[in-house]
C-alpha positions as CSV (number, residue, x, y, z in Angstrom):
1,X,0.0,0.0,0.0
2,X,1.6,3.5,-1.1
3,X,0.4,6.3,1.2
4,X,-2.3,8.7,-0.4
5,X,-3.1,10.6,2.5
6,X,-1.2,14.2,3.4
7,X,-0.3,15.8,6.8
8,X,-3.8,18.0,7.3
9,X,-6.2,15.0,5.6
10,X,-4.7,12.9,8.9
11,X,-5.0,15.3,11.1
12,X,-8.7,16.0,10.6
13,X,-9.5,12.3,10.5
14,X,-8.4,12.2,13.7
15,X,-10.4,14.9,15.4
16,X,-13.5,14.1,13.0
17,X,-12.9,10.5,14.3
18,X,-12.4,11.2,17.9
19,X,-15.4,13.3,18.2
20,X,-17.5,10.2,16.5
21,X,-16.4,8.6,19.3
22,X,-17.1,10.8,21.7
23,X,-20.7,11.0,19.9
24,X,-20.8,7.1,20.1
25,X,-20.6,7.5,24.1
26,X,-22.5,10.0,24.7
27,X,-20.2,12.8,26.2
28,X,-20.6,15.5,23.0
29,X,-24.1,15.4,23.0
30,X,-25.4,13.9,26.9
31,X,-29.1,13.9,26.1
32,X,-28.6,11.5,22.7
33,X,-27.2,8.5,25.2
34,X,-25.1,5.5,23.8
35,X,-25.4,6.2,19.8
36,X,-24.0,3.0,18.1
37,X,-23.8,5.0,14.7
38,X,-20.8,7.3,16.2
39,X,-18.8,4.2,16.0
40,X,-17.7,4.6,12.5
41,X,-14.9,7.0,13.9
42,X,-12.9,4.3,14.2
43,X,-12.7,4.0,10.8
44,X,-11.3,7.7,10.2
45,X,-8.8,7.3,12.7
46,X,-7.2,3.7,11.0
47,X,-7.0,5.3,8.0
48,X,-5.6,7.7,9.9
49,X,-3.4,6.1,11.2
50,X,-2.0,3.7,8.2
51,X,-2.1,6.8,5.9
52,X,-3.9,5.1,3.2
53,X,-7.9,5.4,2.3
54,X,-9.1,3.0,-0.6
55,X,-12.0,5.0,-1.2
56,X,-9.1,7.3,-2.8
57,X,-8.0,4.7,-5.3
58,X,-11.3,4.7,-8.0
59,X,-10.9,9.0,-8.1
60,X,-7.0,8.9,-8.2
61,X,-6.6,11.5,-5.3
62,X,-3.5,11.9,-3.5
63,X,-2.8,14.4,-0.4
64,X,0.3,14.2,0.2
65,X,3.4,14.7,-1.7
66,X,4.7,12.7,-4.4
67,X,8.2,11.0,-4.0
């Protein structure tokens, strides 16, 4: 797997991941209660983390630089 994900795209994946999460246990919004759709942060945050997405592949983007 060649990395197709830049500095800034990880960055936000993160955050937008974590506050999934967060979502997902109920501590961003108290009144929703244990939301099992705010588990899909994890995803964000693997990607994330492996700095690849293959729902970049079909479109050809890339954000980060070329070596």
């Amino acid at each position: 797997m060649t990395k197709n994900m830049g500095g800034i795209d990880r960055i936000l994946r993160i955050i937008v991941g974590i506050v999934l999460i967060l979502y997902a246990l109920g501590v961003v919004a108290p009144g929703t209660g244990y939301n099992v759709w705010g588990w899909i942060g994890v995803v964000p945050i693997a990607t994330a983390l492996i700095g690849w997405c293959p729902a970049y592949l079909p479109f050809g983007i890339r954000t980060c630089k070329r070596d």
